[in-house]
LOMI-380800 format. One record per residue: chain; residue in three letters; x, y, z of N, C-alpha, C, O in turn. Coordinates in pm, 1 decimal, decimal comma. Each point is the difference from the previous one (the first is absolute). Layout:
// residues N
(atom A ALA (X Y Z) (X Y Z) (X Y Z) (X Y Z))
...
// end
This chain:
// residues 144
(atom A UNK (2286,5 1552,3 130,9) (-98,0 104,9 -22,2) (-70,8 -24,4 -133,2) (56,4 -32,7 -104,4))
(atom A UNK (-161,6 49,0 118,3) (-98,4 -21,9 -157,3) (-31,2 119,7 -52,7) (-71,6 89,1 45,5))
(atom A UNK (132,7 -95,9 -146,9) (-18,4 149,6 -129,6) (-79,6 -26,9 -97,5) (7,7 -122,4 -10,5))
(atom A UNK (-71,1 156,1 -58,4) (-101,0 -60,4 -100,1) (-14,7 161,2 -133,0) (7,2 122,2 12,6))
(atom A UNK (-25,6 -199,3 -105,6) (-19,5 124,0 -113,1) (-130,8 -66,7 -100,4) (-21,9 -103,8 -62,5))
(atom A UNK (-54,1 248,5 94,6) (-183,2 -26,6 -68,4) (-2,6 86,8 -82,7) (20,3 120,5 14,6))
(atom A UNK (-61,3 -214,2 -161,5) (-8,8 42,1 -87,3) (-143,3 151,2 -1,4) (-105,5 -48,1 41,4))
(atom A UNK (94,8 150,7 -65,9) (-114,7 53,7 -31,4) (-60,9 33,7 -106,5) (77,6 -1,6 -95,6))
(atom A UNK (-190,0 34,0 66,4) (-54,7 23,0 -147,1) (-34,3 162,0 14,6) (-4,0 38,3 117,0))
(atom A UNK (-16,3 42,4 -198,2) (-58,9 130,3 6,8) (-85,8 -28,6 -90,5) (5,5 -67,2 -103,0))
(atom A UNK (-123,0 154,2 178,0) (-194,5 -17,2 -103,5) (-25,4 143,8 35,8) (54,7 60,6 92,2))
(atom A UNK (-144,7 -12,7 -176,6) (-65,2 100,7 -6,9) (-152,5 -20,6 64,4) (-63,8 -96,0 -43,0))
(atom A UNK (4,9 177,4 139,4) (-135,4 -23,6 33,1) (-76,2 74,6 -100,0) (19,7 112,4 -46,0))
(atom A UNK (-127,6 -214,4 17,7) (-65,3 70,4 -129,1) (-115,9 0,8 -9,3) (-60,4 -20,6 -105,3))
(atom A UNK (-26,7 61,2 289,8) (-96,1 -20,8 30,6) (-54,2 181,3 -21,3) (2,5 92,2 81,6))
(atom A UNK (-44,0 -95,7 -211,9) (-9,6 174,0 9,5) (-116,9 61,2 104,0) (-25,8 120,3 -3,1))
(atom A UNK (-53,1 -224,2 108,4) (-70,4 98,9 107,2) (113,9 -48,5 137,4) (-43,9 -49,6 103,8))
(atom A UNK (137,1 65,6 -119,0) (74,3 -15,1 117,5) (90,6 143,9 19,8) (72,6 41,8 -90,2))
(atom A UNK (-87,3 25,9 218,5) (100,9 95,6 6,4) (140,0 19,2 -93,7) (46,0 81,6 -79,9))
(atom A UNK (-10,0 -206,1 140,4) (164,6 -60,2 -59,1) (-9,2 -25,9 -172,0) (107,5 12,7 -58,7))
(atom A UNK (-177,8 -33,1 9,9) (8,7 3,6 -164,9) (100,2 17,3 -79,3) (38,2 117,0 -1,3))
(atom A UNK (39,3 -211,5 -88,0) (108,1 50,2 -21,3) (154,9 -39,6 89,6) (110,3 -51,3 -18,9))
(atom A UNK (-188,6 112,3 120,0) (151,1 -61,0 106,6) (81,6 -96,0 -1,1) (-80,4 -92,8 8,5))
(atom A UNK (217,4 27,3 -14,2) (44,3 -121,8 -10,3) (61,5 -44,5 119,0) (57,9 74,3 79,3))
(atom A UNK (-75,7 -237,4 -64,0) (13,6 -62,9 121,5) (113,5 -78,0 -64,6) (45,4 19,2 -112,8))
(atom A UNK (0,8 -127,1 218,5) (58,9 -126,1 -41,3) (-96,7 -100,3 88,8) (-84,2 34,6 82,9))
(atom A UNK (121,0 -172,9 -124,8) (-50,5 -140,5 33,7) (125,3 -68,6 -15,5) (94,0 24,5 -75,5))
(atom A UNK (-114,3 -138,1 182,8) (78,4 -86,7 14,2) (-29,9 -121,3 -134,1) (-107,2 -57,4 -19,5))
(atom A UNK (237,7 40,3 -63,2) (27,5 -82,3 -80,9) (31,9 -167,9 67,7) (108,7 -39,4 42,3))
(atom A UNK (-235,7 -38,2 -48,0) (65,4 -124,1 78,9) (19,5 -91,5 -73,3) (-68,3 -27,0 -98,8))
(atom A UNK (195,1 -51,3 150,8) (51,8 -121,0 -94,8) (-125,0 -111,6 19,4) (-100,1 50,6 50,6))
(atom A UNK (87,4 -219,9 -88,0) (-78,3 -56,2 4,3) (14,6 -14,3 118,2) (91,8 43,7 69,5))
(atom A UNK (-203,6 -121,3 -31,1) (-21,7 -54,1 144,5) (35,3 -142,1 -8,2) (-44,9 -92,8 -67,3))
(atom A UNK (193,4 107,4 207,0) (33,3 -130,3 43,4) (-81,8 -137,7 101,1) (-19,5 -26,5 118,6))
(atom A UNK (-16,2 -47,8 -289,7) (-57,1 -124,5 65,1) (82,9 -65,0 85,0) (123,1 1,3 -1,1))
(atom A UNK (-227,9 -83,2 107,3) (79,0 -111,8 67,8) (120,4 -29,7 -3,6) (91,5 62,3 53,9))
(atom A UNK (-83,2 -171,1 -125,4) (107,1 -77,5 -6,0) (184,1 105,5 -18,9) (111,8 -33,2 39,6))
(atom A UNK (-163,9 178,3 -126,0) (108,4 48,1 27,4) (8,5 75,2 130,4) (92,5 64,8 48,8))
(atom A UNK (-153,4 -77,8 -27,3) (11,5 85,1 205,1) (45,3 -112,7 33,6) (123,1 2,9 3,2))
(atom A UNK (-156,1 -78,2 17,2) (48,4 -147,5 92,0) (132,3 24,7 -52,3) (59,4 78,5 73,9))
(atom A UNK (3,2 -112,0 -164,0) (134,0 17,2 -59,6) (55,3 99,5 74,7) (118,0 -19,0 29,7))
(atom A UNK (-164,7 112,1 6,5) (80,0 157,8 39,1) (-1,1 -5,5 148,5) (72,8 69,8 70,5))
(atom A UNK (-183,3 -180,6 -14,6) (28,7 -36,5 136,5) (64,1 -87,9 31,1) (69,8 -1,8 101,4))
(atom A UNK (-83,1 -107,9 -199,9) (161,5 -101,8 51,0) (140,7 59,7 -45,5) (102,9 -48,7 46,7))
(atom A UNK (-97,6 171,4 -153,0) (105,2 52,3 -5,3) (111,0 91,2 95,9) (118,2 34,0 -4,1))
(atom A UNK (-253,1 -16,4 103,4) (26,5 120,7 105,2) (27,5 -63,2 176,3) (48,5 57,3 97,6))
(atom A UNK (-107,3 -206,6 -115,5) (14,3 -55,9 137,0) (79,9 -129,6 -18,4) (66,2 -41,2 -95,3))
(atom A UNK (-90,6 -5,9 205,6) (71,0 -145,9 9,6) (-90,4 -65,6 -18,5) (66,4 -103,2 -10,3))
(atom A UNK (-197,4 59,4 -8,5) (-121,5 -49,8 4,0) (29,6 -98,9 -147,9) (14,3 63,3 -104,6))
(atom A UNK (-7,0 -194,3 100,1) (34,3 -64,8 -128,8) (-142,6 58,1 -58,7) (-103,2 36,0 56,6))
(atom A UNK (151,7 -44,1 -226,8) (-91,5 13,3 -65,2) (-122,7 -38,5 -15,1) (-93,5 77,1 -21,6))
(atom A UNK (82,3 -238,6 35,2) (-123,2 -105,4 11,6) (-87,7 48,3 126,1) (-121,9 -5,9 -16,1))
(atom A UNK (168,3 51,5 135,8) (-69,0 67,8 49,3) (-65,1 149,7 72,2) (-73,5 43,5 88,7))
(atom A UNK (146,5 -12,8 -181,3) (-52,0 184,1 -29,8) (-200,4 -36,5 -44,7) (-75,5 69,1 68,4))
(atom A UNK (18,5 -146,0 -149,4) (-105,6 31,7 -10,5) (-66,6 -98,0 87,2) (-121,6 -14,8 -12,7))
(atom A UNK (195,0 -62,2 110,5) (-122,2 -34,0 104,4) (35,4 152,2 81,3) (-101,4 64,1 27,4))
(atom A UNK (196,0 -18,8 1,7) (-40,2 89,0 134,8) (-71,6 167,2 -81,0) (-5,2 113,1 48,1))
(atom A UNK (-23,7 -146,3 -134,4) (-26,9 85,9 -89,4) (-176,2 19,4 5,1) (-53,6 110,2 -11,8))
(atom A UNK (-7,6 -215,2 27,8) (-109,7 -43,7 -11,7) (-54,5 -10,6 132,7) (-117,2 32,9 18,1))
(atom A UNK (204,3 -84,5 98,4) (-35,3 14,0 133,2) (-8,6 123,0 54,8) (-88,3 9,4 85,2))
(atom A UNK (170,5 117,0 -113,0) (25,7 99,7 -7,1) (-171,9 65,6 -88,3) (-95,0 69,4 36,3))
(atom A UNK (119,5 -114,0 -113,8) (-120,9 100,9 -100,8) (-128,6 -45,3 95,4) (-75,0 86,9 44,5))
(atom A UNK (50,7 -247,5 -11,4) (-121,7 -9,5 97,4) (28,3 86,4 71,3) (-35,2 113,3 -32,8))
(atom A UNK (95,8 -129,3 134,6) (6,6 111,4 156,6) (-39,0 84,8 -21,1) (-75,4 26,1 93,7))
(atom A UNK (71,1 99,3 -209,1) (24,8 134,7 -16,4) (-158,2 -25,9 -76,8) (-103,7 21,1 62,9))
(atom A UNK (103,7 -40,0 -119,1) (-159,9 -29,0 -32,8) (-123,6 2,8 103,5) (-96,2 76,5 5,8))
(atom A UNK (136,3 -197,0 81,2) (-89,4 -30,2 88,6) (-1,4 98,8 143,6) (-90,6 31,4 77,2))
(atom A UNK (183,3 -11,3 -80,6) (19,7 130,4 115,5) (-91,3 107,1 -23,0) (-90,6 46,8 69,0))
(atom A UNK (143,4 -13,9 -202,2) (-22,0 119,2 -34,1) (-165,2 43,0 4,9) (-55,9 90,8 61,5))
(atom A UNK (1,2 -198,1 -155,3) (-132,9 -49,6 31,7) (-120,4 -5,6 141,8) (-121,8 9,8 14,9))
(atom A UNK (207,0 -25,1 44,4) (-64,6 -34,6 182,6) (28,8 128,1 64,3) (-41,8 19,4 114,2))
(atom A UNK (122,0 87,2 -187,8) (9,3 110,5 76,0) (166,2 68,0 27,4) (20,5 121,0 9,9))
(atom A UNK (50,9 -191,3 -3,8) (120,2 33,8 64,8) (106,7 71,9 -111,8) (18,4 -32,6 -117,3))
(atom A UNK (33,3 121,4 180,6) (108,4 70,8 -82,6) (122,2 -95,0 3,3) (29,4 -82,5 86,6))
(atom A UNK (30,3 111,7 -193,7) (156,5 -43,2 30,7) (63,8 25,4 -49,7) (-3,8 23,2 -120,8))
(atom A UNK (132,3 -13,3 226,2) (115,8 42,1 -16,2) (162,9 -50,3 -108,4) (114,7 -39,8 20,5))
(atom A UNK (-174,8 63,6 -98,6) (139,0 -108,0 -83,2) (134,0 68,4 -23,4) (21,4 78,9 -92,0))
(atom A UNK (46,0 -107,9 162,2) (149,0 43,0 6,8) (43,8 87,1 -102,6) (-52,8 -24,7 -108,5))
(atom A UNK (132,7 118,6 108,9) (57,6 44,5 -181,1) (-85,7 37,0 -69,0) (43,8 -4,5 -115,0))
(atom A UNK (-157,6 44,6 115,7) (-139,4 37,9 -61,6) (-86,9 59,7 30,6) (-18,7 103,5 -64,0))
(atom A UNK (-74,0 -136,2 171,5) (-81,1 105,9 74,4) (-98,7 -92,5 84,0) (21,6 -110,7 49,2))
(atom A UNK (-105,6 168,1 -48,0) (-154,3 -63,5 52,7) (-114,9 -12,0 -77,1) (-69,2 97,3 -30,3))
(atom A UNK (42,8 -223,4 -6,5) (-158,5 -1,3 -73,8) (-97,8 -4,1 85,0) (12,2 -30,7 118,6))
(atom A UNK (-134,2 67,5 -185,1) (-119,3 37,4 63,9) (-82,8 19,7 -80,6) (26,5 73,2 -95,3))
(atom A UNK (-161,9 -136,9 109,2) (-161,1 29,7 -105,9) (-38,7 88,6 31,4) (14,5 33,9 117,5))
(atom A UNK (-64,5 24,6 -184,5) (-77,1 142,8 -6,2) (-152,9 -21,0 -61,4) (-21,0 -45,5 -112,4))
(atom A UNK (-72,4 82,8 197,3) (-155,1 -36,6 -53,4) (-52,2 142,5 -77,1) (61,1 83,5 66,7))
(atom A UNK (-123,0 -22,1 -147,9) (-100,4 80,2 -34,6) (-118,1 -84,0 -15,5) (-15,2 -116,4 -37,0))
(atom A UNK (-91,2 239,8 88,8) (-152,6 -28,5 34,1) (-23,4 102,0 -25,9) (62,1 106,3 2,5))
(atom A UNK (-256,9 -167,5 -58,3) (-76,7 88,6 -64,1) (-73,5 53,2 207,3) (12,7 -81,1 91,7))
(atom A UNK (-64,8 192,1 -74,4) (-35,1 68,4 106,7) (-149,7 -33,1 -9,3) (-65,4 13,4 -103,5))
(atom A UNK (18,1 -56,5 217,3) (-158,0 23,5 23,0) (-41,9 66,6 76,5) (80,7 18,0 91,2))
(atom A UNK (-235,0 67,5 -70,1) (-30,4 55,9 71,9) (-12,7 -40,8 146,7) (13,4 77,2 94,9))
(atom A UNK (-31,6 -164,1 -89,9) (-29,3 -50,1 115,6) (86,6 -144,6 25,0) (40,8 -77,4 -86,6))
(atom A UNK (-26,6 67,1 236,5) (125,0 -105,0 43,0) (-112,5 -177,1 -34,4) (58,3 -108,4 -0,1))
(atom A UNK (-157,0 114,4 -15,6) (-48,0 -123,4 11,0) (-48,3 -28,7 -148,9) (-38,0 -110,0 -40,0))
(atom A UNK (45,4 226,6 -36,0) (12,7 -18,1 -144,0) (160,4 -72,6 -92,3) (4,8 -63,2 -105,5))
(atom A UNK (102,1 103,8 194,1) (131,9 -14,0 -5,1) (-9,6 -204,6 -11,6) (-49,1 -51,5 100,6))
(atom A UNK (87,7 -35,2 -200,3) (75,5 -117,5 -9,5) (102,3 11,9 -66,6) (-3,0 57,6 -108,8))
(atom A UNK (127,5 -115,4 165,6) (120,5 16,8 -25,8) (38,4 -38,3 -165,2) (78,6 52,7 -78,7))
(atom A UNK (-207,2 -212,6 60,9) (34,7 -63,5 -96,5) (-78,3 63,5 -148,5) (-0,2 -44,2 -114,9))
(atom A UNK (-49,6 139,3 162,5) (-90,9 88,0 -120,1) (107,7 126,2 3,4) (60,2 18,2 -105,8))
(atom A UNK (-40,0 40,8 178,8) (16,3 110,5 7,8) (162,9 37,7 -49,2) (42,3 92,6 -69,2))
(atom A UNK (28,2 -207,1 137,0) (164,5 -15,4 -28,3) (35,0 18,1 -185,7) (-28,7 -91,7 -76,9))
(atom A UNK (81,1 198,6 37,2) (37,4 9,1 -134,5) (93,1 -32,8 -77,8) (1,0 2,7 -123,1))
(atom A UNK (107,0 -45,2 220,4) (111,8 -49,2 -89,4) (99,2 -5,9 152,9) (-33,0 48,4 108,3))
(atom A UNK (164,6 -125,2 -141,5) (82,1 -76,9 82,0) (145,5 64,5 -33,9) (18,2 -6,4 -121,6))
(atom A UNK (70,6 55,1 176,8) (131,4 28,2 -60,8) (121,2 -8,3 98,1) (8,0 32,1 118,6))
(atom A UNK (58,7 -70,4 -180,8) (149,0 -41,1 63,4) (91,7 136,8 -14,1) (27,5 68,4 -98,6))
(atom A UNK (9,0 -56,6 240,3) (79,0 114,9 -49,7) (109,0 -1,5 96,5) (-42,7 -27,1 112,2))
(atom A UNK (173,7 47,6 -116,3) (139,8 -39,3 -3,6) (26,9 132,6 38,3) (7,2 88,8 -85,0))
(atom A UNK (16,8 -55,1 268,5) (108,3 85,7 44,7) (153,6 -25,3 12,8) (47,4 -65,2 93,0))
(atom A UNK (27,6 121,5 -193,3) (151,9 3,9 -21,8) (80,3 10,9 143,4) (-14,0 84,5 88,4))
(atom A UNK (82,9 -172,4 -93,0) (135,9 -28,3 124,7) (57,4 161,6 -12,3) (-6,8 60,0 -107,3))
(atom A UNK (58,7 -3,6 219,5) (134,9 78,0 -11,2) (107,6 -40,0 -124,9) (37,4 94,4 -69,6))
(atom A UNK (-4,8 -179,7 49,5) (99,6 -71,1 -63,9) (-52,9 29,1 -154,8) (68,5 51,6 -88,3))
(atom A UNK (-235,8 -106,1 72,8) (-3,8 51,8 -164,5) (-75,0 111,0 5,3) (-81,4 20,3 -90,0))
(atom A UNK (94,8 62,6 187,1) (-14,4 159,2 -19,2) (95,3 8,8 -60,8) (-12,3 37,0 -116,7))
(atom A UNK (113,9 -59,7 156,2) (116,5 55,7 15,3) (70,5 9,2 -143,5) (53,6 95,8 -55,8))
(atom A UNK (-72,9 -233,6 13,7) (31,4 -63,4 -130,7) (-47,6 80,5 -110,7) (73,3 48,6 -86,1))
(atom A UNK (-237,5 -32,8 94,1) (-48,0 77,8 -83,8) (-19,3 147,9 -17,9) (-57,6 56,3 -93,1))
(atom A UNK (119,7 0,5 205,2) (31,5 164,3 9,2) (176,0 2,1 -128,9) (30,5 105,8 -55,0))
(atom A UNK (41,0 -214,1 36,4) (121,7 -13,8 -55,9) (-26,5 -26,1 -135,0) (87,0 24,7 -83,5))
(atom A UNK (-225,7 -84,3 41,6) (-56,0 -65,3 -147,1) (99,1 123,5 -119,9) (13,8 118,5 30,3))
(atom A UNK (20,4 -154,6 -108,2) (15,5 106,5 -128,4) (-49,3 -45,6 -133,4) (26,2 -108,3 -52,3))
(atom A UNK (-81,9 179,6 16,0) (-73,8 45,9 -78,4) (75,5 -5,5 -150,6) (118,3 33,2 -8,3))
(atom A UNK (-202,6 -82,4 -123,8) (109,9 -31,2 -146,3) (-158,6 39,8 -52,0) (-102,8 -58,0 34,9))
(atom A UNK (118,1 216,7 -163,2) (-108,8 44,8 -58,8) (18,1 -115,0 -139,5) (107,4 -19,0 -57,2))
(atom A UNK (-199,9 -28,9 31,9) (7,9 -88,3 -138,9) (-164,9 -10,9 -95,0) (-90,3 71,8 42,9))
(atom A UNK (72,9 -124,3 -115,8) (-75,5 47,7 -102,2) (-49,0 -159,3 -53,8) (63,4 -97,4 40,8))
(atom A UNK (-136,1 86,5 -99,1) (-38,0 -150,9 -28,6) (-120,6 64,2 -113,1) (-63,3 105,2 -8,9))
(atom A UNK (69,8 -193,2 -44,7) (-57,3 -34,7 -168,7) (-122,2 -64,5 56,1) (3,2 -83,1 90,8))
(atom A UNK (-136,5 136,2 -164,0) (-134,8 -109,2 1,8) (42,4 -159,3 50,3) (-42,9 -44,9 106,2))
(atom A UNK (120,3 -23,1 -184,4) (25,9 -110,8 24,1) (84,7 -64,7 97,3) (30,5 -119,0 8,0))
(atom A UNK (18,4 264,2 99,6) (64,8 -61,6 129,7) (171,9 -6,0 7,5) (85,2 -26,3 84,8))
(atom A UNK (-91,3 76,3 -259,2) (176,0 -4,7 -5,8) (7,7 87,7 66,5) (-103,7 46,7 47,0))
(atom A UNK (265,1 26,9 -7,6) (71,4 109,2 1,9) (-0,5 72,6 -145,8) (15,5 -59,6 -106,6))
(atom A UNK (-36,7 203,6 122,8) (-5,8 71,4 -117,9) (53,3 139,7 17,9) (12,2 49,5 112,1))
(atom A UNK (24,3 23,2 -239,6) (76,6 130,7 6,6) (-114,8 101,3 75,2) (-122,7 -6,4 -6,6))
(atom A UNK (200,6 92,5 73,2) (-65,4 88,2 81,3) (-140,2 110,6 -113,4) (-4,3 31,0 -119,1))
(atom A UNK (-68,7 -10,3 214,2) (-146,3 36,3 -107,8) (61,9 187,2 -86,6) (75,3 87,5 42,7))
(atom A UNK (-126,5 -95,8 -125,8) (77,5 170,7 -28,6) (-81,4 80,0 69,3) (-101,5 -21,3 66,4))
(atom A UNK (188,3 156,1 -103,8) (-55,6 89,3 123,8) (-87,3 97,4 -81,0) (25,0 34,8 -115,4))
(atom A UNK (-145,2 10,9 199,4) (-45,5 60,7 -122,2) (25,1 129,7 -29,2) (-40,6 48,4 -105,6))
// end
């Protein structure tokens, strides 16, 4: 079973024409982002797949899902969910005014969660922590 613990930050919204003004939220505190070569590591750590070739099937893998994805097709990746592009477009009045390649505004990938990391992430817990301008950990803010 996968348990996971996310760091959060608490901020104050301090948009004074916003209803909420004042109000405090949290944000997700994220560690760096794992390059390559240490994912590959965490996938030959996790399979039988020798190491030397974790980044060919890594790369054959990243084509497929690319090029699929591209041409249209959803997919299904085990333990994860379903990817799928998502188009926004600007609207024209009229259907013969409409080109896809003018009109199309942006492209997005967006990732429906498996049962499995529903599941996972309904279990997430939560660690309140505090961080310094410079990204350290720091003593909690005083109260006022």
């Amino acid at each position: 079973m996968i348990m996971g613990m996310m760091n959060v930050i608490p901020y104050q919204n301090n948009n004074e024409k916003s209803d909420y003004f004042g109000w405090w939220y949290f944000r997700a505190k994220l560690f760096p982002t794992i390059m390559n070569d240490e994912l590959l590591n965490h996938i030959a750590s996790d399979s039988r797949i020798d190491r030397s070739m974790v980044p060919v099937v890594n790369k054959a893998v990243t084509k497929q899902v690319v090029e699929l994805l591209c041409n249209g097709h959803q997919l299904n990746i085990p333990h994860i969910g379903t990817l799928r592009l998502s188009v926004r477009s600007k609207g024209t009045k009229t259907a013969e005014e409409y080109h896809a390649g003018q009109c199309i505004t942006n492209v997005r990938l967006v990732l429906t969660p498996c049962k499995e990391v529903k599941e996972a992430l309904k279990k997430v817990k939560f660690r309140k922590v505090y961080y310094t301008k410079k990204g350290t950990p720091g003593p909690e803010p005083p109260t006022p």
